[in-house]
N, C-alpha and C positions, 0 to 999 in steps of 0.2 A: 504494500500500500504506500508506504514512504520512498520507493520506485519511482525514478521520474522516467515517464516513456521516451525513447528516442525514435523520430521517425526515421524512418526510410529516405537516400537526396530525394529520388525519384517521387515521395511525396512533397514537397517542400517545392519539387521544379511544377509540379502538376498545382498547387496551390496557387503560385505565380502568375499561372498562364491563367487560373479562374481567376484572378485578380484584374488582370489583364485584359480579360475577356469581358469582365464589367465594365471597365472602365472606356475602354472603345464602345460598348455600347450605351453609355450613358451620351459619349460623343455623338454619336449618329445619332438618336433619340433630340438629343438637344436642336441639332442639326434641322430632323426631319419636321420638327415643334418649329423651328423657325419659321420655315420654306411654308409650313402651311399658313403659318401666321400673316407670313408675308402675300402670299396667296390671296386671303382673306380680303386683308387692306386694299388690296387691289382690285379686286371683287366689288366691293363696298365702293368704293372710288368711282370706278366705274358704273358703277348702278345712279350714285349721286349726279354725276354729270349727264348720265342718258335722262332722267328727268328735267335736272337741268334744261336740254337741247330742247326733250320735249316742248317744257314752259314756254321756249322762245319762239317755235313753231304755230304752237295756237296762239301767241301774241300777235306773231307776224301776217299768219292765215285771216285771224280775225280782222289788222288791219287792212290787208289787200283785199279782202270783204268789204268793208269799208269803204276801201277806195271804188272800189269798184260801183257799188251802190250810188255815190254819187256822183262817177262820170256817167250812168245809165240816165241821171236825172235830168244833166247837162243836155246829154244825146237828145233826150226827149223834149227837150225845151228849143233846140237850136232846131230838129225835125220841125216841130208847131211850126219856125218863127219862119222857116225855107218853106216847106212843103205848104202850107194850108194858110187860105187867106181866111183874113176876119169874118168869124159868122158861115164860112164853108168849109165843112169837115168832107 
């Protein structure tokens, strides 16, 4: 009992490499937690800007609606003022 065990090298070299073998994976784990994180942000980034564009498309639609509405109005008043004399439709 008062025996202290001695290991085997061949245990001691096999310890090492599980040592080892954590520790590179804790690397790549950390690594691969990155890359997706990084991912993510870019994701998200991108989704903010595509509504963004959105926003500016119906802003812009709406005013070339707009415009357009009132060069029809234009059209129709200058039509009257050429085409049709007073009191003849």
């Amino acid at each position: 009992m008062g025996e202290e065990l001695v290991l085997q090298p061949g245990c001691y070299k096999r310890h090492s490499e599980i040592e080892n073998h954590i520790k590179e994976g804790k690397f790549w784990r950390g690594v691969i937690v990155t890359a997706v994180l990084a991912g993510i942000t870019i994701l998200i980034t991108q989704y903010n800007m595509a509504i963004d564009n959105n926003n500016k498309m119906i802003a812009l639609t709406s005013k070339l609606a707009t415009i357009a509405e009132n060069n029809i109005k234009r059209l129709d008043r200058m039509e009257d003022m050429i085409f049709y004399v007073k009191g003849v439709k």
